[in-house]
ZALOVEX-665503 format. One record per residue: residue number from 1; residue in one letter; x, y, z of N, C-alpha, C in turn. Coordinates in nm, 2 decimals. Layout:
N
<rec NUM,'A',<X,Y,Z>,<X,Y,Z>,<X,Y,Z>> ...
//
This chain:
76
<rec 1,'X',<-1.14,2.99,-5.25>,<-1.26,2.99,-5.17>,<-1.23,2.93,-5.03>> <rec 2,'X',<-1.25,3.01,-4.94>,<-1.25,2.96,-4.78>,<-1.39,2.88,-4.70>> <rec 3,'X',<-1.35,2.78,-4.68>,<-1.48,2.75,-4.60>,<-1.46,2.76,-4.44>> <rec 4,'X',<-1.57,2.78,-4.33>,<-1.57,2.76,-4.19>,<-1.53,2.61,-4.15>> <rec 5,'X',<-1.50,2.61,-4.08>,<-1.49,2.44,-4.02>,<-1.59,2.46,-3.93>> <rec 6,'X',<-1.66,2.35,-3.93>,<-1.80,2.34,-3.85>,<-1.77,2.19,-3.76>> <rec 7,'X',<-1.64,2.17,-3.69>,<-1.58,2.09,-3.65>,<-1.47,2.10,-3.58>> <rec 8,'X',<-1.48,2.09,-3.39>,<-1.31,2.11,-3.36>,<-1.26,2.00,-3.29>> <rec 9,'X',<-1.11,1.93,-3.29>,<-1.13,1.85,-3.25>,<-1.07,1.86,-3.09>> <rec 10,'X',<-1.15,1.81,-2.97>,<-1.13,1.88,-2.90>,<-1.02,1.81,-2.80>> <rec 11,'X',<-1.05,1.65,-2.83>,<-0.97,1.60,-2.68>,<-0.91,1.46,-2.82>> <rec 12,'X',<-0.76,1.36,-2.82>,<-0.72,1.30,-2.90>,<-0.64,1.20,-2.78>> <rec 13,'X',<-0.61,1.07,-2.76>,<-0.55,0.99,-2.69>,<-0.52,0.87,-2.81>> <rec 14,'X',<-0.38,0.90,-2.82>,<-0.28,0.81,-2.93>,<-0.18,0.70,-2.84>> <rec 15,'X',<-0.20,0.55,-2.84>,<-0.10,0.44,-2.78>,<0.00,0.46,-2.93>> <rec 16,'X',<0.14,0.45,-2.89>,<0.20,0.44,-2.97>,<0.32,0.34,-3.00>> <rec 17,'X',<0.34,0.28,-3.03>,<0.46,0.11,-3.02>,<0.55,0.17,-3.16>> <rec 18,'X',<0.68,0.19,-3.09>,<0.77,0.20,-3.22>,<0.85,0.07,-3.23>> <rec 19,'X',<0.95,0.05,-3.34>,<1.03,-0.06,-3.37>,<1.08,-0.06,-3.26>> <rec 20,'X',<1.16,0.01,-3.19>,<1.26,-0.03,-3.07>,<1.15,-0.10,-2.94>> <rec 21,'X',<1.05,-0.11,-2.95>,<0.93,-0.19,-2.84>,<0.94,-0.04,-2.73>> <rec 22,'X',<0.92,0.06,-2.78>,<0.88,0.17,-2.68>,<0.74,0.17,-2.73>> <rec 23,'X',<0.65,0.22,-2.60>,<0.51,0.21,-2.56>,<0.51,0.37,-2.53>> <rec 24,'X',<0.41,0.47,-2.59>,<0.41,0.53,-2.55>,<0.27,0.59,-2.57>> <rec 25,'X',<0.22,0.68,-2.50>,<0.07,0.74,-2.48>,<0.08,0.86,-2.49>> <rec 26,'X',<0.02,0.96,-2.55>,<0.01,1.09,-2.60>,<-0.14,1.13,-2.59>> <rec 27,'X',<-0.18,1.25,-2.52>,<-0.31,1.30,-2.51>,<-0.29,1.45,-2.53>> <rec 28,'X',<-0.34,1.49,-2.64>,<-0.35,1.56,-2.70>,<-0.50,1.70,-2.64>> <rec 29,'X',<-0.53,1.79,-2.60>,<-0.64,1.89,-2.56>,<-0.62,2.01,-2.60>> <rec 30,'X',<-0.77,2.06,-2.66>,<-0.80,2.22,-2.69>,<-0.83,2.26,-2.56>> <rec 31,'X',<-0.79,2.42,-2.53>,<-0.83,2.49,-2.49>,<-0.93,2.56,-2.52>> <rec 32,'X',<-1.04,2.47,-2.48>,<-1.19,2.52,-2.48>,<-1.21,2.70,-2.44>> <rec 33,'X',<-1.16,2.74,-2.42>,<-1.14,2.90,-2.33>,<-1.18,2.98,-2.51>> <rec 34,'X',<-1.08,2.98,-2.59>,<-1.07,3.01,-2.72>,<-1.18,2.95,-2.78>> <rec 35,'X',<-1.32,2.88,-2.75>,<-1.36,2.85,-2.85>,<-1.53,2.94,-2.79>> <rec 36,'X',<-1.50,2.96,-2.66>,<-1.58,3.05,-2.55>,<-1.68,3.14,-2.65>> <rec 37,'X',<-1.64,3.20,-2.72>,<-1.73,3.30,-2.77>,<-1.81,3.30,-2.89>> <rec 38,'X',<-1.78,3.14,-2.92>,<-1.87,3.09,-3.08>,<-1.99,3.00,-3.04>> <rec 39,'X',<-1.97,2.98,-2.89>,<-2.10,2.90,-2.79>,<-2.17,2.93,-2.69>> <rec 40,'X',<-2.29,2.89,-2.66>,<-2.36,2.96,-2.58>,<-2.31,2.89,-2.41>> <rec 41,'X',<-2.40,2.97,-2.35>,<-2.32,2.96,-2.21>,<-2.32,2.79,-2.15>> <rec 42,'X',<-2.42,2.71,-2.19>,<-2.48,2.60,-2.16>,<-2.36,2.51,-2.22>> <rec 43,'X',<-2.36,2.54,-2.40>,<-2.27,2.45,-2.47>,<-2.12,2.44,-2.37>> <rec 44,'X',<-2.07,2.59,-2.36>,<-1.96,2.56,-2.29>,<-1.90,2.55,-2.14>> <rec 45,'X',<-2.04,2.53,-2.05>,<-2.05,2.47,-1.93>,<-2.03,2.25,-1.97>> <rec 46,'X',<-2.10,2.25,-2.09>,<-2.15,2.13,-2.11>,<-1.98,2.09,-2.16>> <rec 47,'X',<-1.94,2.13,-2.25>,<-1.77,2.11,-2.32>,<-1.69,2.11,-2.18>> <rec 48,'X',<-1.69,2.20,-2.10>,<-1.59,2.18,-2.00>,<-1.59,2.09,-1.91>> <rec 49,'X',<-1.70,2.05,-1.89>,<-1.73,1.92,-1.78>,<-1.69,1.78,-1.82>> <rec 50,'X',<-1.72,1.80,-1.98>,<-1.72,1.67,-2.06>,<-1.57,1.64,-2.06>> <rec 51,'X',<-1.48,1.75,-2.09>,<-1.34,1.74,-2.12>,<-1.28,1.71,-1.99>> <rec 52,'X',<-1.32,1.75,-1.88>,<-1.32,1.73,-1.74>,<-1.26,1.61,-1.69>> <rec 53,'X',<-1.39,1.53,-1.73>,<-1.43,1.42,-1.69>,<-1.38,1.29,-1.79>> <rec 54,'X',<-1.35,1.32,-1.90>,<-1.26,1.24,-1.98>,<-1.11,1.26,-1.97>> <rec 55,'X',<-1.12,1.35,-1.96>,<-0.93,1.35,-1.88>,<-0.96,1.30,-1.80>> <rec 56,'X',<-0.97,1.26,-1.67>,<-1.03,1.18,-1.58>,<-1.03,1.07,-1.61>> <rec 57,'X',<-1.08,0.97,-1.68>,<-1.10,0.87,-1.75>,<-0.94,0.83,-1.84>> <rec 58,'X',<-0.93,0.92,-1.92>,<-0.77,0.89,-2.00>,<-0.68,0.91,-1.92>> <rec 59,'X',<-0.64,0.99,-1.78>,<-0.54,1.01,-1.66>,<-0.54,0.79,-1.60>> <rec 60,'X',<-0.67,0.76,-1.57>,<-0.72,0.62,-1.56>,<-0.64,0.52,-1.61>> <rec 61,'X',<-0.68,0.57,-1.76>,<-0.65,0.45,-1.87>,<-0.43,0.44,-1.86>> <rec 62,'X',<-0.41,0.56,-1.83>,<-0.27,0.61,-1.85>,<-0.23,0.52,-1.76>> <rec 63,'X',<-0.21,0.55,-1.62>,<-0.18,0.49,-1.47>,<-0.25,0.34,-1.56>> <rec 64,'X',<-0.36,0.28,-1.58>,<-0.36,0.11,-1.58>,<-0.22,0.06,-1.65>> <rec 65,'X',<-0.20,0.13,-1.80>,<-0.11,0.07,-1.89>,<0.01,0.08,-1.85>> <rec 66,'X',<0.04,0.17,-1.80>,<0.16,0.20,-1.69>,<0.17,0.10,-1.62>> <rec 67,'X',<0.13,0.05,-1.49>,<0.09,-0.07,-1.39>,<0.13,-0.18,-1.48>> <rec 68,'X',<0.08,-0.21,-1.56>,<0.04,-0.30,-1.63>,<0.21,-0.35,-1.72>> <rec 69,'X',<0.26,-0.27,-1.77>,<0.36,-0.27,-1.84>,<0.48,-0.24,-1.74>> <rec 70,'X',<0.49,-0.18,-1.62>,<0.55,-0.23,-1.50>,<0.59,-0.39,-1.41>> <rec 71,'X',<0.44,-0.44,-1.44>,<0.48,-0.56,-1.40>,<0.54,-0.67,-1.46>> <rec 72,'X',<0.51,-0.65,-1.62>,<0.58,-0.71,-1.73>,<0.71,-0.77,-1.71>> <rec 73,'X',<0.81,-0.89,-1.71>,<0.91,-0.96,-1.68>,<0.96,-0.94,-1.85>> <rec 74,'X',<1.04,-0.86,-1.85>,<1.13,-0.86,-1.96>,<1.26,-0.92,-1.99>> <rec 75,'X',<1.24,-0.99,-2.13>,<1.34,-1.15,-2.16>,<1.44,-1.09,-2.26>> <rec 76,'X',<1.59,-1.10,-2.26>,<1.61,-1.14,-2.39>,<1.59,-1.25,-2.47>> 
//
């Protein structure tokens, strides 16, 4: 039995700390273009602005922790 997914996920921002002390940040995005023809014209004015403007915001968050972990004085 197949079900629809009534769920996509559209935008994902992962911080990631491995054993070796690497920091790393991963942003993950759908190409809303593909999802174009299962929404109305409103929905996908409203998705593209939204995804817009949170890249925007996570490009932000990226550059602080960057800065931030730049200035850091690292010790043996």
């Amino acid at each position: 039995m197949t079900s629809k997914k009534h769920e996509a996920k559209l935008l994902q921002y992962t911080l990631l700390y491995d054993r070796t002390g690497k920091l790393v940040t991963e942003r993950v995005s759908t190409d809303i273009e593909k999802l174009k023809s299962f929404l109305s014209t409103e929905e996908y004015e409203l998705l593209n602005t939204t995804l817009r403007e949170c890249t925007k915001k996570l490009d932000d968050i990226h550059i602080y922790i960057e800065n931030h972990l730049d200035a850091r004085k690292f010790t043996d």
